[in-house]
KEROVEX-751030 format. One line per field, with one value per residue: x, y, z of N, C-alpha, C, O in turn; residue in one letter. Coordinates in nm, 2 decimals, decimal comma, always signed. Layout:
<nodes>
npx	[X  ...] $
npy	[Y  ...] $
npz	[Z  ...] $
capx	[X  ...] $
capy	[Y  ...] $
capz	[Z  ...] $
cpx	[X  ...] $
cpy	[Y  ...] $
cpz	[Z  ...] $
opx	[X  ...] $
opy	[Y  ...] $
opz	[Z  ...] $
selo	[A  ...] $
</nodes>
This chain:
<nodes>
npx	[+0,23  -0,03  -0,21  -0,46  -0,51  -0,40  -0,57  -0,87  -0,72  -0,75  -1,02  -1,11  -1,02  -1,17  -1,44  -1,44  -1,37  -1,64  -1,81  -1,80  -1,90  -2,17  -2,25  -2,18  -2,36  -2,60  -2,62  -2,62  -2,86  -2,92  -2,98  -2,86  -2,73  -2,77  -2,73  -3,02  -3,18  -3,41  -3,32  -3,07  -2,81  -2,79  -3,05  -3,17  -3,13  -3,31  -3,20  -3,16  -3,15  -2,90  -2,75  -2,81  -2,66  -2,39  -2,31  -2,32  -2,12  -1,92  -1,85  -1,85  -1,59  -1,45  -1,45  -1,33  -1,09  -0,94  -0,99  -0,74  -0,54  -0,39  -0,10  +0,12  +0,35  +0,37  +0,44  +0,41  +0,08  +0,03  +0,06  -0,12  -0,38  -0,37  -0,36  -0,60  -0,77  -0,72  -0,77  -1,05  -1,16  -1,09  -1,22  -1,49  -1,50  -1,51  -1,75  -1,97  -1,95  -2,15  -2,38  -2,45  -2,60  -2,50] $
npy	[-0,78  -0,70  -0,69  -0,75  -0,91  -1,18  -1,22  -1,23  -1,50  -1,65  -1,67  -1,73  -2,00  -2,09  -2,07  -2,21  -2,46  -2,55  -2,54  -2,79  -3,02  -2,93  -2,96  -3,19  -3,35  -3,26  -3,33  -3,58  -3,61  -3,63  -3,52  -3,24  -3,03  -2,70  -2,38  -2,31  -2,46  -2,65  -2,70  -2,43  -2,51  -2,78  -2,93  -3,11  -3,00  -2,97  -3,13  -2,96  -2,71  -2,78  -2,76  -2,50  -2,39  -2,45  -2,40  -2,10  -2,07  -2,15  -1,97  -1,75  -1,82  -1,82  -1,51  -1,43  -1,54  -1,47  -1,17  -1,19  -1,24  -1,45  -1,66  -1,93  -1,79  -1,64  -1,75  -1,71  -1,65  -1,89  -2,06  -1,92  -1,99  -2,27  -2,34  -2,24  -2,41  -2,62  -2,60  -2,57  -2,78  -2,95  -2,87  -2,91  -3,19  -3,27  -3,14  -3,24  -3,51  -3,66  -3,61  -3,67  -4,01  -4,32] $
npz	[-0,22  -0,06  +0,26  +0,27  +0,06  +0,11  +0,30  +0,15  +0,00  +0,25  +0,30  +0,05  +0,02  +0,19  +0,13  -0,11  -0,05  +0,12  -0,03  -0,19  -0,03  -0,04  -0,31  -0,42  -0,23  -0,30  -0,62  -0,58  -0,50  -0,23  +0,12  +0,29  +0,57  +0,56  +0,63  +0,60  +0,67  +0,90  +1,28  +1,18  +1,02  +1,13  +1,11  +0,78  +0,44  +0,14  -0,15  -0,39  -0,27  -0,16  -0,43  -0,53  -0,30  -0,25  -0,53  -0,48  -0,26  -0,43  -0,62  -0,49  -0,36  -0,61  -0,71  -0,43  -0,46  -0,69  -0,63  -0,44  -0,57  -0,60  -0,64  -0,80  -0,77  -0,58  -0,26  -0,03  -0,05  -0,12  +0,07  +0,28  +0,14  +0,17  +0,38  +0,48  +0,36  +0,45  +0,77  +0,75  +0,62  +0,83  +1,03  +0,93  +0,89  +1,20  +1,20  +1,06  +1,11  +1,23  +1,12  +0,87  +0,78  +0,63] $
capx	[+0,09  -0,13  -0,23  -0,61  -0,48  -0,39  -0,74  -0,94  -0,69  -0,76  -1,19  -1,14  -0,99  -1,28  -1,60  -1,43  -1,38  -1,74  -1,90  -1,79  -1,98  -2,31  -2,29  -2,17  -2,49  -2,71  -2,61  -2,62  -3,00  -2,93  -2,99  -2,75  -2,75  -2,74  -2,80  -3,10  -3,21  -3,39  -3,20  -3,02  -2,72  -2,80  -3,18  -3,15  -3,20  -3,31  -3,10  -3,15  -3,10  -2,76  -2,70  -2,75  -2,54  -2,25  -2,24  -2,31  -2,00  -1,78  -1,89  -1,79  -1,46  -1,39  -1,41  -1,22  -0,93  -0,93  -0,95  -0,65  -0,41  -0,31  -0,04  +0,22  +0,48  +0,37  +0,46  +0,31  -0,03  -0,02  +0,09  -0,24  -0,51  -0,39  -0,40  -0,76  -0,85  -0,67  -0,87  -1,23  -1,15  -1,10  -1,36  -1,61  -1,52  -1,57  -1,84  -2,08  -1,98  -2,26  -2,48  -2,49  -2,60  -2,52] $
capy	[-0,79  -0,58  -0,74  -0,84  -0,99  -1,26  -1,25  -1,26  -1,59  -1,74  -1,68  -1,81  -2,15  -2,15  -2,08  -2,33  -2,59  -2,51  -2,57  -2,93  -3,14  -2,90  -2,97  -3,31  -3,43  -3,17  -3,33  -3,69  -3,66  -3,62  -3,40  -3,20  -2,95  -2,58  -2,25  -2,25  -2,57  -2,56  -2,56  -2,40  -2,59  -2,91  -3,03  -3,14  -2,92  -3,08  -3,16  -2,83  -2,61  -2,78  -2,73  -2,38  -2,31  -2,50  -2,30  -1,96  -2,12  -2,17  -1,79  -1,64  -1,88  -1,75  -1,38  -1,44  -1,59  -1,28  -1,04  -1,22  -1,23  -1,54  -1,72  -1,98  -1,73  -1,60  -1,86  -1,71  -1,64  -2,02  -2,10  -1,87  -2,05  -2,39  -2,34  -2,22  -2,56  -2,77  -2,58  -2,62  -2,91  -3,04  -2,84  -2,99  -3,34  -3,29  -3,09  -3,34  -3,66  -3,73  -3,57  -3,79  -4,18  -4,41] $
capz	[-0,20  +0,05  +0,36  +0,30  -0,04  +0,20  +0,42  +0,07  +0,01  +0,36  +0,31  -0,04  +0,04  +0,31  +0,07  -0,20  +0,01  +0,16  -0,20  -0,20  -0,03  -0,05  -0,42  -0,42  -0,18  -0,39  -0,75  -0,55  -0,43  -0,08  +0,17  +0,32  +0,62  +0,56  +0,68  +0,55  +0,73  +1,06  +1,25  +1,10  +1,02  +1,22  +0,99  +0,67  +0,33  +0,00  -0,23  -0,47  -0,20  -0,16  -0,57  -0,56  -0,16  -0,29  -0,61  -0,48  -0,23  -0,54  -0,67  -0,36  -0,37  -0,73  -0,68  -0,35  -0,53  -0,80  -0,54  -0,36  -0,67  -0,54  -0,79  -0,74  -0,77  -0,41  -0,19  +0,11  -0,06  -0,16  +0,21  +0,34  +0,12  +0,15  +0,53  +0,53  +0,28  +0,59  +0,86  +0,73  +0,58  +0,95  +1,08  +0,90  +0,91  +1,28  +1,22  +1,01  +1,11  +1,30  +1,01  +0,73  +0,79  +0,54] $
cpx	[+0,05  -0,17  -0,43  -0,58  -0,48  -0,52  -0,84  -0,84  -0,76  -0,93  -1,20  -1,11  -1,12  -1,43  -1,59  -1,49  -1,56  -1,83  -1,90  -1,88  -2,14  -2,33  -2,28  -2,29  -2,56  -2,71  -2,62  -2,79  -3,05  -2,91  -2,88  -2,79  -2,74  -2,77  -2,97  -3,19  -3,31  -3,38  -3,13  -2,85  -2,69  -2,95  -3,10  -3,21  -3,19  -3,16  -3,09  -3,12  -2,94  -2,67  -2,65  -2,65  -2,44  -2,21  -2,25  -2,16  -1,92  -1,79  -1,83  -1,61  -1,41  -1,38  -1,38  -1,08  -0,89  -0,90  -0,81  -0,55  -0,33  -0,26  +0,07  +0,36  +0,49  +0,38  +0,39  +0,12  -0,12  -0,09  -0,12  -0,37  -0,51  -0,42  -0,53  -0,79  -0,84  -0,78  -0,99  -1,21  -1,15  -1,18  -1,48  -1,60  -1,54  -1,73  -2,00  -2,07  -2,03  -2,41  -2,54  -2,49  -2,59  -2,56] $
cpy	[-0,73  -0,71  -0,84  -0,87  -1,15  -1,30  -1,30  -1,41  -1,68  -1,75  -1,76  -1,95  -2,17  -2,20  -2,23  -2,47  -2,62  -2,58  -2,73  -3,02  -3,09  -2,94  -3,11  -3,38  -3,41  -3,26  -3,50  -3,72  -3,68  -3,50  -3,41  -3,10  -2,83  -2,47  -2,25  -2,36  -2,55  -2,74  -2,54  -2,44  -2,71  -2,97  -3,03  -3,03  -3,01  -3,05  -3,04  -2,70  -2,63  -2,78  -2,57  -2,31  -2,39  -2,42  -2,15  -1,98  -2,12  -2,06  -1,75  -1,66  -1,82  -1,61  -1,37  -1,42  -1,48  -1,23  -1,04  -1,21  -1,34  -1,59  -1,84  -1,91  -1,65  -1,73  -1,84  -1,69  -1,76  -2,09  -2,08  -1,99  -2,19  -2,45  -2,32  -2,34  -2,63  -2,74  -2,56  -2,70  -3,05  -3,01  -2,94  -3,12  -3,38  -3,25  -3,19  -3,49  -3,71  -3,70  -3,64  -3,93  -4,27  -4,53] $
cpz	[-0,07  +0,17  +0,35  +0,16  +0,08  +0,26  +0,27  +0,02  +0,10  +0,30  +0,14  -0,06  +0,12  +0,22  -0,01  -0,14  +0,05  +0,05  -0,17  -0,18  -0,02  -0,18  -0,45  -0,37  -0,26  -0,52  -0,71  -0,50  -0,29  -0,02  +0,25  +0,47  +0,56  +0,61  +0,68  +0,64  +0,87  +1,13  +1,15  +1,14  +1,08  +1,13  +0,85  +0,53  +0,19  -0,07  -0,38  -0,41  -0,17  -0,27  -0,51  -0,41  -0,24  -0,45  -0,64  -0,36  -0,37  -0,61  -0,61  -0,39  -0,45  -0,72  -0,59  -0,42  -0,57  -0,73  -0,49  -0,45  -0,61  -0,72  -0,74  -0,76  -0,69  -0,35  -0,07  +0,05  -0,09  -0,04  +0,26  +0,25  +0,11  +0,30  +0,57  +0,46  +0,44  +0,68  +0,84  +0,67  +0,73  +1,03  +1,06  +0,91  +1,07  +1,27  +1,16  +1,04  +1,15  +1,19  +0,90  +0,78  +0,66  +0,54] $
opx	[+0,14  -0,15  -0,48  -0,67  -0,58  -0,57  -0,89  -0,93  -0,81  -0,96  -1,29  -1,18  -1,18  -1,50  -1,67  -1,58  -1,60  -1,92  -2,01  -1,94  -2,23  -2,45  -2,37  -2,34  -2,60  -2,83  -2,62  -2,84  -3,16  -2,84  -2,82  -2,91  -2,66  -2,89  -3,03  -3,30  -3,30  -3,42  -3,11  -2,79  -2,58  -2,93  -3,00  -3,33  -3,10  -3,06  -2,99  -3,06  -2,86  -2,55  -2,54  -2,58  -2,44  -2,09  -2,22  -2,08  -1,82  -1,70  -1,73  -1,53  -1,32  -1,26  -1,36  -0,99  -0,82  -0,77  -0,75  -0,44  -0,21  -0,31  +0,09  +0,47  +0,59  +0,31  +0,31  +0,04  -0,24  -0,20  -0,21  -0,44  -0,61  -0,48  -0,59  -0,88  -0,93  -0,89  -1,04  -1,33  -1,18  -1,22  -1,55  -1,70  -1,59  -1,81  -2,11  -2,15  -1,99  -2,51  -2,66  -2,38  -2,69  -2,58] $
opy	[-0,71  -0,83  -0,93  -0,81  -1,21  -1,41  -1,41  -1,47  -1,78  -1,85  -1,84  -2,01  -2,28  -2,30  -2,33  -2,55  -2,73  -2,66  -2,79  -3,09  -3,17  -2,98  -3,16  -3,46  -3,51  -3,28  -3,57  -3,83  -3,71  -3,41  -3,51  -3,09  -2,85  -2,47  -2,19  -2,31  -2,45  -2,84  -2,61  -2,41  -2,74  -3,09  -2,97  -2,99  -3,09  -2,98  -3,05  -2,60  -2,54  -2,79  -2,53  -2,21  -2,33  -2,39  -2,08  -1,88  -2,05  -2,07  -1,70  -1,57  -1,74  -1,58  -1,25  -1,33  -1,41  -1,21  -0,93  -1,16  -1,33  -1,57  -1,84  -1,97  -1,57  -1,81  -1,93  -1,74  -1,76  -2,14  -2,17  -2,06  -2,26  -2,56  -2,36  -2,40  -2,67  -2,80  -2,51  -2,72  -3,17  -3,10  -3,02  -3,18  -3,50  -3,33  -3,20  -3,57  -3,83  -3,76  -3,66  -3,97  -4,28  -4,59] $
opz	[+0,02  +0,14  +0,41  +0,11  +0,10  +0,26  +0,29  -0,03  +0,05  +0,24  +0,12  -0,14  +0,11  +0,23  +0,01  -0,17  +0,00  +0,06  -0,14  -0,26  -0,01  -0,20  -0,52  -0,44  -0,32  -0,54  -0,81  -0,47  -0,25  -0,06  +0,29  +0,47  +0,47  +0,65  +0,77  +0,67  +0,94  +1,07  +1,05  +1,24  +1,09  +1,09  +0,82  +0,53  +0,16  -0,05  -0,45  -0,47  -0,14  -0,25  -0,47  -0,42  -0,35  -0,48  -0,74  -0,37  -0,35  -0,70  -0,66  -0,42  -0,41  -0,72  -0,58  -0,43  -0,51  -0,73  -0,47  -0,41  -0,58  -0,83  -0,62  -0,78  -0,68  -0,40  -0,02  +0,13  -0,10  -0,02  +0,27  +0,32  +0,07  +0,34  +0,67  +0,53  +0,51  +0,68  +0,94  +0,65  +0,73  +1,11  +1,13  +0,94  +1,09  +1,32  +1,22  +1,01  +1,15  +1,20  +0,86  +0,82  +0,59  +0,43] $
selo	[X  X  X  X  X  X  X  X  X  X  X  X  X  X  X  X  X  X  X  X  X  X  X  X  X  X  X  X  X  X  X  X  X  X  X  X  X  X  X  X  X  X  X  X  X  X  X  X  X  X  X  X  X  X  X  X  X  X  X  X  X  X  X  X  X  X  X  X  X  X  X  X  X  X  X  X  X  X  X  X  X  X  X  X  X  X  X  X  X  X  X  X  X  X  X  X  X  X  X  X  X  X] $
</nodes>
């Protein structure tokens, strides 16, 4: 594998993960932060705007992946996108936990 096979791995664990909980609030009724937000990424966006970011997130994710030729019969290409899940996966749990009140 080519070297940005790997980089399109790492950005596609990122968007995936990314998708998650915009679509999970979104399909839950609750608002969510996003880009789009103001601010932007600290106010709140309805809950349709966090449908369709979490599944133009899981778009992006999917033609990442593709692009990356990731398989489990690369070990290192597994390595790279399970490492980008961990690190925005821990990003963001710092990053919103002041965001959502339940």
């Amino acid at each position: 594998m080519k070297w940005y096979h790997y980089v399109a791995a790492f950005f596609a664990g990122i968007f995936l993960v990314n998708a998650l909980p915009h679509f999970f609030h979104g399909i839950s009724g609750d608002p969510f932060p996003t880009p789009f937000s103001h601010p932007p990424g600290k106010g709140l966006s309805s809950p349709w705007v966090n449908v369709l970011w979490g599944c133009f997130n899981l778009l992006v994710g999917y033609i990442l992946l593709s692009v990356s030729k990731t398989s489990t019969k690369n070990k290192l290409s597994m390595l790279v996108l399970f490492l980008a899940i961990l690190a925005i996966s821990l990003q963001m749990s710092f990053a919103f936990m002041d965001k959502v009140k339940f």
